[in-house]
N, C-alpha and C positions, 0 to 999 in steps of 0.2 A: 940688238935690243929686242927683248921677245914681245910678242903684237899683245895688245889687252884686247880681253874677251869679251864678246859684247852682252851687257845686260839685256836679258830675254824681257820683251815685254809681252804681259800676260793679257790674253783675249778676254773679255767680261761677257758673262752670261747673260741671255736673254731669258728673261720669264715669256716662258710661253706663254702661257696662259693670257696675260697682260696682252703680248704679241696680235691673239685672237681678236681679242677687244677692243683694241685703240688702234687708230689710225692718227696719220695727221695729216690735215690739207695743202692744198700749195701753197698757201699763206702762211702755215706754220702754227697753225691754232691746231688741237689735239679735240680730236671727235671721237664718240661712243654710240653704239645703239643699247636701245632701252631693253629691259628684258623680261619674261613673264609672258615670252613667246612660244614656248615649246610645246604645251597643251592645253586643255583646257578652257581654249577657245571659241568654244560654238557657242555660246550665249553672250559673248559679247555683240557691240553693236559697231558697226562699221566703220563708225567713226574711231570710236577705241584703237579697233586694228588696223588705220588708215594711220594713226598717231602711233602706233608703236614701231612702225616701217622706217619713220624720220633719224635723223642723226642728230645726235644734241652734243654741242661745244664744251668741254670743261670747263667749268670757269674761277672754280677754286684751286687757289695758289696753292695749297698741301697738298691736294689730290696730281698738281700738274705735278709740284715737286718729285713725290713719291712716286709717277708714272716715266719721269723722265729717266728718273733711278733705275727702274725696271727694265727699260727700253732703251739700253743704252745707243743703240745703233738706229734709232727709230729715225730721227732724221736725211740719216745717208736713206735709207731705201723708205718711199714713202708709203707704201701699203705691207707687201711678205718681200725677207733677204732672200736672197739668191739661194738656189736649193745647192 
């Protein structure tokens, strides 16, 4: 009897980009930092750039949906996959 051949199962992509972006905590809640970091800077006041340092929680259902989609491995590794 000849062997059956095993269906390949196909790896799913990560958006990088997303990757960058989002983390998740040890609890499993999905975090982001804020952005409108990169210049531009010196006339804010320190408080502004004390708050743009923090990590803010997702907390809309669509936004996790469409993040989870993106990040399909996000869970197994919790910050970057394995190089």
């Amino acid at each position: 009897m000849p062997k059956k051949k095993k269906q390949k199962k196909y790896k799913l992509k990560t958006y990088k980009a997303a990757a960058k972006r989002f983390r998740v905590t040890g609890t499993g809640k999905i975090v982001r930092t804020k952005g409108g970091k990169g210049h531009l800077r010196r006339r804010t006041s320190k408080r502004t750039k004390a708050k743009l340092a923090s990590m803010i929680v997702v907390d809309s259902a669509g936004d996790k949906r469409r993040i989870k989609r993106m990040l399909p491995y996000m869970k197994q590794y919790k910050a970057n996959p394995p190089a």
